[in-house]
C-alpha positions in Angstrom: 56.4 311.1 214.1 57.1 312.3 217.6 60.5 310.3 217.5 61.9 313.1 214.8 60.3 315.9 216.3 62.0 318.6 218.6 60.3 318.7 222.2 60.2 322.8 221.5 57.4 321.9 218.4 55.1 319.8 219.9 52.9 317.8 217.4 48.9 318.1 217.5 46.6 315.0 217.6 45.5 316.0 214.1 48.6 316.3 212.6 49.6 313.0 213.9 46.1 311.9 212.6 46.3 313.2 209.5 49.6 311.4 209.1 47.9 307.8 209.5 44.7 308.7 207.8 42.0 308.7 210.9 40.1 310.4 213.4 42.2 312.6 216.0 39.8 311.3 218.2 41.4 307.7 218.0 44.6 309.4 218.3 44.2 311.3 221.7 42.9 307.8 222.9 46.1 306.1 222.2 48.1 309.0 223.0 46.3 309.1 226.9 47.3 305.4 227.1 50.8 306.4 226.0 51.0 308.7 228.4 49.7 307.1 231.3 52.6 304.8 230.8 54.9 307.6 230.9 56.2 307.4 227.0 54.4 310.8 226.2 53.3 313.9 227.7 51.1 317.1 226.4 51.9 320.0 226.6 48.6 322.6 227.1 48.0 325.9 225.0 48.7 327.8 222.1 51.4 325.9 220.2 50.7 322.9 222.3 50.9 319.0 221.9 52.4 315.7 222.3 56.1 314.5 222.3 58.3 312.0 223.6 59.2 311.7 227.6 62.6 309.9 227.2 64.8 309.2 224.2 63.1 307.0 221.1 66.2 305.1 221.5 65.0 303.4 225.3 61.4 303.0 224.2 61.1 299.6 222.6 58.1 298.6 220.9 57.0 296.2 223.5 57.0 299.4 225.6 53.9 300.5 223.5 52.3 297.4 223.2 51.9 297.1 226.5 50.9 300.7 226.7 48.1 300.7 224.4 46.9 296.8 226.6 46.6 295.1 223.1 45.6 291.9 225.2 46.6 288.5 223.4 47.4 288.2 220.2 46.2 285.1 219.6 42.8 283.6 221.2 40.3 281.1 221.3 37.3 280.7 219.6 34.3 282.4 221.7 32.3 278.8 222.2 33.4 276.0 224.3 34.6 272.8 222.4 32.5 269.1 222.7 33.3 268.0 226.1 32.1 264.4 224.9 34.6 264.5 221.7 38.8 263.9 222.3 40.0 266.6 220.1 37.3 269.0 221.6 38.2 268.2 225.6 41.4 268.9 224.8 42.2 271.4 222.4 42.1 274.5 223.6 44.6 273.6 226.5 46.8 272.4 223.9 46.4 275.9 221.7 46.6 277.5 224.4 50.4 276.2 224.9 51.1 277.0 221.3 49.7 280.2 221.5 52.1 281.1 224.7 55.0 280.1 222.7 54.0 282.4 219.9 53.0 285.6 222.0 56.6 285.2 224.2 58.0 285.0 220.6 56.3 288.5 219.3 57.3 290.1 222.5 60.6 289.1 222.4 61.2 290.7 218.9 59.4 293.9 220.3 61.4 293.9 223.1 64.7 294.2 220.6 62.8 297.2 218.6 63.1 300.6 219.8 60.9 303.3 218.5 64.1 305.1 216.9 65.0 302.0 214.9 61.5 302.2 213.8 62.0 305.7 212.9 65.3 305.0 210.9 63.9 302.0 209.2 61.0 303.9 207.5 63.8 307.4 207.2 65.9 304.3 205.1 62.4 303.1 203.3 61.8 307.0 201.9 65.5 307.3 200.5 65.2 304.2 198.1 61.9 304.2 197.0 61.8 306.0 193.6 60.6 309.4 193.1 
């Protein structure tokens, strides 16, 4: 949403809210994560909100991700493995090499996404689905 709107109309934390169905409350959490990695700013007052800080085109979805500290995507399971057993000893050193295969992967392929490709994609999505 704030990729397609003007930097002179703002958009509120319930509008954006209302967009994805939740609380406004969730929003303005992601949206102060946002900002403190410099892909948004507020603006105070009357008429007031969020937009963009640079172009939709230069912020990539790994951008956000990291933004928002999504931590890993995979992980281990919360209890330790049987030290006595040969699978248990070693399997979480060997997921754990699979797993940083996978994550570099899903980076990568945010890396190559920009928010305004995201924006175009679902702009495309709206024109052919039937009315």
């Amino acid at each position: 949403m704030l990729a397609q709107q003007s930097e002179a109309d703002p958009l509120t934390s319930e509008r954006i809210a209302g967009s994805v169905n939740t609380n406004p409350v969730f929003i303005r959490r992601i949206l102060g994560l946002l900002s403190r990695a410099g892909l948004v700013a507020s603006q105070p007052g009357v008429g007031g909100g969020w937009r963009l800080r640079r172009d939709a085109a230069n912020i990539s979805l790994l951008d956000v991700y990291e933004a928002v500290g999504a931590g890993p995507l995979l992980a281990l399971h919360h209890r330790l493995p049987n030290p006595d057993c040969l699978i248990g000893r070693n399997i979480q050193r060997t997921l754990l090499n699979y797993f940083g295969e996978a994550e570099a992967a899903f980076k990568d392929v945010l890396a190559r996404q920009t928010i305004a490709q995201v924006l175009e994609t679902a702009q495309e999505g709206e024109l052919s689905s039937p009315a």
